[in-house]
N, C-alpha and C positions, 0 to 999 in steps of 0.2 A: 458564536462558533468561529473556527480560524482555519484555513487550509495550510498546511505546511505541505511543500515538494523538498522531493528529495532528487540528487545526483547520482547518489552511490546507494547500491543495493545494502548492501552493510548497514549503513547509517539509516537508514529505512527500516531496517528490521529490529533495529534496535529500539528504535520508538515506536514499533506497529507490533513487536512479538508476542509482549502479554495479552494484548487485546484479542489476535490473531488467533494467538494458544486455546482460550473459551470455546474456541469450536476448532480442533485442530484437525478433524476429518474435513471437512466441507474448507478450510481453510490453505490443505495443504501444498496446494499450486503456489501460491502468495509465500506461503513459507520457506518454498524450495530456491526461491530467484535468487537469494547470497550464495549457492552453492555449498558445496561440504565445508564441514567445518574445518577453517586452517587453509582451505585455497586461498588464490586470491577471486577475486572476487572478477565475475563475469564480465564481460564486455557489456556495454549497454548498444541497442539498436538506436538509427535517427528515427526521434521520435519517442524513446521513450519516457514513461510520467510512470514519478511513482509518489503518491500523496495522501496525507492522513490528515482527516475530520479531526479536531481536538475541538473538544465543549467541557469548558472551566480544565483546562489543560488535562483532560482525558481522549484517548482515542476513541473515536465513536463509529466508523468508518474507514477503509482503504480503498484505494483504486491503484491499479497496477495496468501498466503499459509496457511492454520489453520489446519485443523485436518485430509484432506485426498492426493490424490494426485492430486485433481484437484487446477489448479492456473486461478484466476481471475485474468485480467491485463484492467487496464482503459484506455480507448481511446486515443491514443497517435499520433504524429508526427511520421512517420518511423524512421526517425535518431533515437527518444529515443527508440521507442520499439527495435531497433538495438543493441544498447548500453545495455540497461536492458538483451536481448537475450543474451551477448558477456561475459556480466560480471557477470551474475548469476549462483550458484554453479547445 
């Protein structure tokens, strides 16, 4: 398994969206963080993490951090949410 972080919400969404999409009700907070489509793309808060689980270069997991201290994490396998728990700062 491999942690990737991301900076930009865009680039985040781009590699977490198909994954994300398999559950797009229960998913749809996470989904909304790039903003409409064609804005630019939101300010980020100090502090925030946005990072996706990849196992044999698949998304297996997200975790999302924006503006406060609460962290949304998507439905996951226990091994990844393990992993995301182990290797996140």
């Amino acid at each position: 398994m491999q942690l990737r972080r991301f900076f930009d919400p865009r680039l985040f969404l781009s590699r977490a969206e198909a994954f994300l999409m398999r559950a797009e009700v229960e998913n749809i907070v996470i989904l909304g963080i790039g903003g409409p489509p064609g804005a630019p793309s939101p300010p980020l808060g100090e502090g925030c993490y946005l990072a996706v689980v990849e196992d044999v270069g698949e998304v297996v997991a997200c975790a999302v951090r924006m503006w406060s201290d609460r962290v949304i994490i998507s439905r996951a396998e226990q091994e990844a949410l393990e992993y995301l728990w182990a290797t996140s700062p």
